[in-house]
N, C-alpha and C positions, 0 to 999 in steps of 0.2 A: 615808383619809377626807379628801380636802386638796378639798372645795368649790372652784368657780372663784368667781373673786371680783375687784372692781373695786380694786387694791392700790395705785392711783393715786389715784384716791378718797381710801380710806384713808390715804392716806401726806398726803395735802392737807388732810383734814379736824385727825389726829394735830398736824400742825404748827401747824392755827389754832388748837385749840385750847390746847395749850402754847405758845403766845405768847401767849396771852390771859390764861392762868392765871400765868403769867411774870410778864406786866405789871401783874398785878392786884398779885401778892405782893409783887415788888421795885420798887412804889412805895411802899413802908411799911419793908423790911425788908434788910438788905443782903446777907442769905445766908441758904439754909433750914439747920434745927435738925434735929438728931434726932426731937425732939418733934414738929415740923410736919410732918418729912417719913412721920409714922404716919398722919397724916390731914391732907394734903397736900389730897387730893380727897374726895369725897362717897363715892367708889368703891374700895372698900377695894382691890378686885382690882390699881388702878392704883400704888395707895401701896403695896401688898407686891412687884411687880415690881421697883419701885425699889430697895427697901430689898433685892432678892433678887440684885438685878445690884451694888449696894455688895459684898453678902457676896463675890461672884463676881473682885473685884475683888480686895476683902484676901485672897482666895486666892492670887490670879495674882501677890500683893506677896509674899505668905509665900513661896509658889516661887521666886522672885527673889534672894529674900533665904538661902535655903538654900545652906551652903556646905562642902565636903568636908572641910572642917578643923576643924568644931565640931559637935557632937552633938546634934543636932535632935530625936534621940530619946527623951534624957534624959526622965526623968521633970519634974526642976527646971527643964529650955528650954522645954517643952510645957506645964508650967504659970502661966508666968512668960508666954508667948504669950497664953494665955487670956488670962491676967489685963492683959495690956496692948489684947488686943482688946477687951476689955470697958467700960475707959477709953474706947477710941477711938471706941467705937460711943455713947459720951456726951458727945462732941464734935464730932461731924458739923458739919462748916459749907462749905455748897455756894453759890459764888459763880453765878451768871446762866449766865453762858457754858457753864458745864459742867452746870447744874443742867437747862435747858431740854433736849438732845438726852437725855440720861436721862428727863425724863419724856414725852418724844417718843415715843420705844422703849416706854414702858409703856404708853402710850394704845394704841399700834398694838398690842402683843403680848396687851391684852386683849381686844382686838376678836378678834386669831387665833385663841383660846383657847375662841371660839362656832365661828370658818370656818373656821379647821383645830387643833382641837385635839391631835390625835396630833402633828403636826410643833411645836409648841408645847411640849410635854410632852417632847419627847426632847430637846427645846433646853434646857430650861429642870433638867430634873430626869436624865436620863439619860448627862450627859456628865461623869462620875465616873470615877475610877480602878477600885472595885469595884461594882458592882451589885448592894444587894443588896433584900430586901422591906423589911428595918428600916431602912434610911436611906434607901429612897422614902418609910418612911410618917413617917420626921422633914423631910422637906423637904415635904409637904403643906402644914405650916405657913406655907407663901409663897404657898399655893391658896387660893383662896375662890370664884370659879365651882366649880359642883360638886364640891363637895369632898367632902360624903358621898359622890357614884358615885366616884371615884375612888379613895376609902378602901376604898370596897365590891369595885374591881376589888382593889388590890394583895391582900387577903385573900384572895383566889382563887390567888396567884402562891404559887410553893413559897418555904419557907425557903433562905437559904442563898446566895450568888453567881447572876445570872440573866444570861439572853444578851438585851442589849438590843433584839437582830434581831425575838428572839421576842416580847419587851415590847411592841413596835410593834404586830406583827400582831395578837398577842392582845388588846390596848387597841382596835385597831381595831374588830375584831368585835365588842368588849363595847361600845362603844360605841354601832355601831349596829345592837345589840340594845335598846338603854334609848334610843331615838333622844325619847321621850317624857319623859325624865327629865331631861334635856339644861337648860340654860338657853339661849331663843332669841334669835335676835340681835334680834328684835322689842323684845323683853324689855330686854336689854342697851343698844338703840339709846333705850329711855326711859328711862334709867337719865342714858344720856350728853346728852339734849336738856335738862336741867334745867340745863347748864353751857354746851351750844352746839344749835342746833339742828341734826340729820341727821334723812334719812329711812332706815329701810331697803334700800330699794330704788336708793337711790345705791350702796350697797356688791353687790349684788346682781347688777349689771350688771357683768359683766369686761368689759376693752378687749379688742376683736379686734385678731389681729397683720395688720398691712396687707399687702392679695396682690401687689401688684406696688411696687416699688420708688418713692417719690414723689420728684418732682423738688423737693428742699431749696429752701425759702422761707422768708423771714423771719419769724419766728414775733411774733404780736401780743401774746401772753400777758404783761402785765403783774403783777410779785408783789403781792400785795397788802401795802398800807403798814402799819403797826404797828398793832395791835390797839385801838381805843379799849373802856374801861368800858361793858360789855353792849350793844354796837350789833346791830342784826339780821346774822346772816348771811344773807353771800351766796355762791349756788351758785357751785361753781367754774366758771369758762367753758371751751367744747369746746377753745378754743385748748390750754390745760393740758391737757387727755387727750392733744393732740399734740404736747407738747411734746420733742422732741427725746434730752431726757435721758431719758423714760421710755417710749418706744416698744421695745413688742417684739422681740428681736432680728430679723433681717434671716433670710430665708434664705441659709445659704452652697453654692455649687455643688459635688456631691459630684467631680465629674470635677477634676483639673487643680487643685484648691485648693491654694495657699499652707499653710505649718504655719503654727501660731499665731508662734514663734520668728522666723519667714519675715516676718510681716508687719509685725513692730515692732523688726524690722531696715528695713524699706522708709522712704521717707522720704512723710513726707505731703503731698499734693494740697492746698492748699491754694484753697480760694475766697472769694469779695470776703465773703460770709459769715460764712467762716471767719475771716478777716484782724482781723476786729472782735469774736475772742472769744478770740483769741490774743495777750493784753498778757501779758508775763513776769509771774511771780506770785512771790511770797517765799517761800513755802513752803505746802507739799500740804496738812497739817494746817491753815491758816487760809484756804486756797482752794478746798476741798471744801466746796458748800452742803448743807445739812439733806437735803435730798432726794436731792441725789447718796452723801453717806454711807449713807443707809438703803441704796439701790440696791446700793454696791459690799459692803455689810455682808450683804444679805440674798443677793444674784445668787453674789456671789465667794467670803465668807468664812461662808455655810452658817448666818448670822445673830450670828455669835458677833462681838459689838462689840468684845470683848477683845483678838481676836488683829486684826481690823481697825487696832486704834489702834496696837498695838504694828510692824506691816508699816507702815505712816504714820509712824513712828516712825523707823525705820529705814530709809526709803526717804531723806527729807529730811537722814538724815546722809550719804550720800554725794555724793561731789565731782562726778560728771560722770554723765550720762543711760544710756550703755549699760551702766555698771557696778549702779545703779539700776535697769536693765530685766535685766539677765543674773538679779541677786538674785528679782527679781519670779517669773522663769520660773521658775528651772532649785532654788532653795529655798522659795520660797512655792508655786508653782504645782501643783509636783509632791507637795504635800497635800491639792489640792483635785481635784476634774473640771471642769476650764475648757474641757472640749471642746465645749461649746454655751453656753459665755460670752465668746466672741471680741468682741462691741460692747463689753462691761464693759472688760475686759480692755485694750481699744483705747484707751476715755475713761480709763482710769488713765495709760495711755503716754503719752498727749496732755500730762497734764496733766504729768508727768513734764518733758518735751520743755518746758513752758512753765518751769518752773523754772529751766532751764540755758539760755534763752534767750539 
């Protein structure tokens, strides 16, 4: 049930309005709390994503921190954990920089959660170690779009470990079997116009992928400058639908094509274009804009922001470009299907290649 949908749009609208909601906060406040960040927004669905991608976080810290020389298992490690996550979760304190792309992420994933909820729902609640009905219906708790139909589905699922393959399909169908029960993005888009104004029918419209190859020109799209206190919005301009960094991929020719490996061995063509977006950069992690992270988070890494940061992570600790791109291929690559991600793929290498300039 994956609706086509304008994710350029979305991804445009997502950003003004957390810079708006940014600017409003950390003109008063220098980092959000625990407590704000419950009701951060009007929209509750927005402030449980948050708090649901934190948890997701001190996960991926516990795993990190697990080490084959002491006992994790203990009954006194396991509770000494709790009790220090419990602390911690009454300490929250999220600086600007980091707190803005986090609620980026939530604006967008509630929006998906009316456009494509099935793919939403395996992101967000299905990527566990065990699958079972009782720890889908304790992770609801970060649900608040229909959350009775989705309490009403798992109750239909058996007790006991489930094949997620089958979770999918069966949510699918249940889903739109109750297509009336649903909350609509009508519905959702007044929800969100009380903080920014959207229409509908902005998100409604997908970008078509362009049929022939356009000859690269300089793009007019200027970003828009920092958010002022409730000014009217304005529509994004066509220039941004074309902008560059979010155009459809390309068709690639089935005869005679280069591997992926092949092409980020090749060196790049550069043009007078190019020349002018090509300054060396200091590092991936601070030269990746908001829009390009969504892209290589949602296109490359399957939307999971975790292991994004961590491959950024890792990439900027190595010394030289091709030992950087060998890692890219041959240990990150080979866990996703990058075989109709090659533009993604390409803008990572780039930017790679600008680093070691």
């Amino acid at each position: 049930m994956k609706d086509k949908y304008n994710q350029i749009r979305l991804a445009q609208y997502s950003q003004a309005l957390a810079q708006r909601l940014s600017e409003e906060h950390f003109a008063h406040h220098e980092n959000v709390t625990a407590q704000q960040l419950i009701s951060f927004t009007p929209i509750k669905q927005v402030n449980l994503f948050m708090i649901r991608e934190l948890l997701t976080l001190w996960n991926h810290e516990m795993a990190n921190l697990r080490s084959p020389y002491f006992d994790f298992e203990h009954p006194e490690v396991k509770d000494a954990l709790v009790q220090f996550m419990n602390v911690l979760s009454r300490k929250i304190s999220i600086k600007r920089p980091h707190f803005e792309p986090l609620l980026l992420k939530a604006i967008q994933d509630t929006f998906r959660t009316v456009l494509e909820p099935v793919a939403v729902f395996e992101e967000k609640y299905l990527r566990l170690d065990d699958v079972s009905t009782a720890k889908l219906q304790d992770t609801l708790k970060y649900q608040d779009i229909d959350k009775d139909l989705y309490r009403q589905f798992l109750s239909l699922l058996p007790q006991g470990s489930l094949d997620r393959s089958q979770i999918t399909a069966q949510l699918e169908q249940f889903l739109a079997q109750n297509t009336t029960q649903r909350t609509s993005l009508e519905e959702l888009v007044s929800r969100f116009n009380e903080l920014l104004p959207l229409r509908a029918m902005e998100l409604l419209n997908p970008v078509e992928a362009p049929v022939q190859t356009p000859t690269p020109a300089v793009s007019t799209y200027v970003a828009p400058a920092q958010p002022q206190p409730r000014p009217p919005f304005i529509p994004a301009s066509r220039e941004a639908d074309e902008d560059e960094d979010t155009l459809v991929s390309q068709r690639f020719q089935t005869e005679h094509k280069p591997t992926l490996n092949d092409r980020l061995k090749q060196p790049n063509n550069v043009t007078f274009i190019d020349r002018n977006q090509e300054q060396k950069i200091g590092s991936l992690k601070d030269a990746i804009s908001i829009n390009q992270r969504f892209s290589f988070i949602n296109e490359l890494f399957e939307g999971d922001n975790m292991a994004y940061h961590a491959v950024i992570k890792d990439l900027d600790a190595y010394g030289n470009p091709q030992d950087a791109k060998n890692y890219l291929l041959q240990e990150v690559g080979s866990k996703y299907n990058w075989s109709k991600k090659e533009e993604h793929v390409q803008k990572l290498a780039k930017l790679i290649d600008r680093k070691f300039m």
